[in-house]
N, C-alpha and C positions, 0 to 999 in steps of 0.2 A: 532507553529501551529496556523493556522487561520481558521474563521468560513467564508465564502465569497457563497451567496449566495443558503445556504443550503446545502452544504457542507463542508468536512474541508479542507485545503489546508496546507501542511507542505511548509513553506515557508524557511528553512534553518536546514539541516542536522547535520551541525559541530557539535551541540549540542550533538546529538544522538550519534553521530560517536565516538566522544571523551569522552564521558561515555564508551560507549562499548569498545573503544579500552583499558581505565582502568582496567573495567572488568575483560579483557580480560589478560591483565599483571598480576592482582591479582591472578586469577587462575592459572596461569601459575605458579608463585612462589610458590603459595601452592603445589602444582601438583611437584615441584623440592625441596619440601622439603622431609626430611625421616620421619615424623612425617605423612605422607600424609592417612596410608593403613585406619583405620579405616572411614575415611570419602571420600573416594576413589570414590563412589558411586555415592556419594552425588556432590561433585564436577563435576563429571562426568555430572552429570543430569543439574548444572547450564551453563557449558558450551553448553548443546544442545540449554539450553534455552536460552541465549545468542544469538549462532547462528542464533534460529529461529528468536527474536526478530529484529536481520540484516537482516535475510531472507524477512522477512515481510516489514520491511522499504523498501527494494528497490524494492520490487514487487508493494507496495501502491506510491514509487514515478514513476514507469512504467506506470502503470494505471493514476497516476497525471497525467503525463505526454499527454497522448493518450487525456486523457479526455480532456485536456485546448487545444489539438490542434481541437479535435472533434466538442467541445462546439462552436467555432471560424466557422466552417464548418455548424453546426447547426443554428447559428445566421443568418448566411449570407441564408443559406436555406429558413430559416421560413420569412427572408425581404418579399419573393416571394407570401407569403399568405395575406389576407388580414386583418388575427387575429391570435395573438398566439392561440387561442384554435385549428382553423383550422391546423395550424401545428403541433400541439400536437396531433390533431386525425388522419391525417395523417401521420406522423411518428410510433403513436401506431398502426394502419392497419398494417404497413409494416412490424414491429416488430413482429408480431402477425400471417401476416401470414408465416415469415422466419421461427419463432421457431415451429410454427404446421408443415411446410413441412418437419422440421430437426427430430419431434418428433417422426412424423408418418411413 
């Protein structure tokens, strides 16, 4: 993970991926052992959290994703103003008045 410009950017997955696929093997043998009933629960609850932690990973590299093409879109945008603040108050205008017409 990277810090790039005030936010953070996961610059490579394999990490994550291959922790959780361990994980994920681990549980699984516990889960095939007959020793399993007592902690049955409990394992149960690490594989949701597992999951979720995947879930999360690939919804925040979605959103990466969107955002590095959007940001790209944004730049070439605000060239057109004559100061970043002007583009930043017009982009919050538009922001601002999308989500009041969606509120109301």
């Amino acid at each position: 993970m990277e810090f790039v410009l005030g936010h953070f950017k996961i610059k490579s997955t394999e990490e994550i991926n291959k922790t959780i696929e361990e994980h994920q093997v681990s549980l699984a043998t516990y889960k095939a052992s007959r020793f399993i009933k007592p902690f049955l629960k409990e394992v149960d609850k690490w594989e949701r959290d597992i999951s979720h932690v995947l879930e999360v990973t690939e919804l925040w590299l979605a959103v990466q994703r969107q955002w590095l093409y959007l940001e790209v879109k944004f730049a070439l945008f605000c060239l057109t103003f004559e100061t970043h603040d002007d583009c930043f108050l017009f982009l919050e205008h538009l922001l601002r008045r999308r989500y009041s017409s969606s509120i109301s």
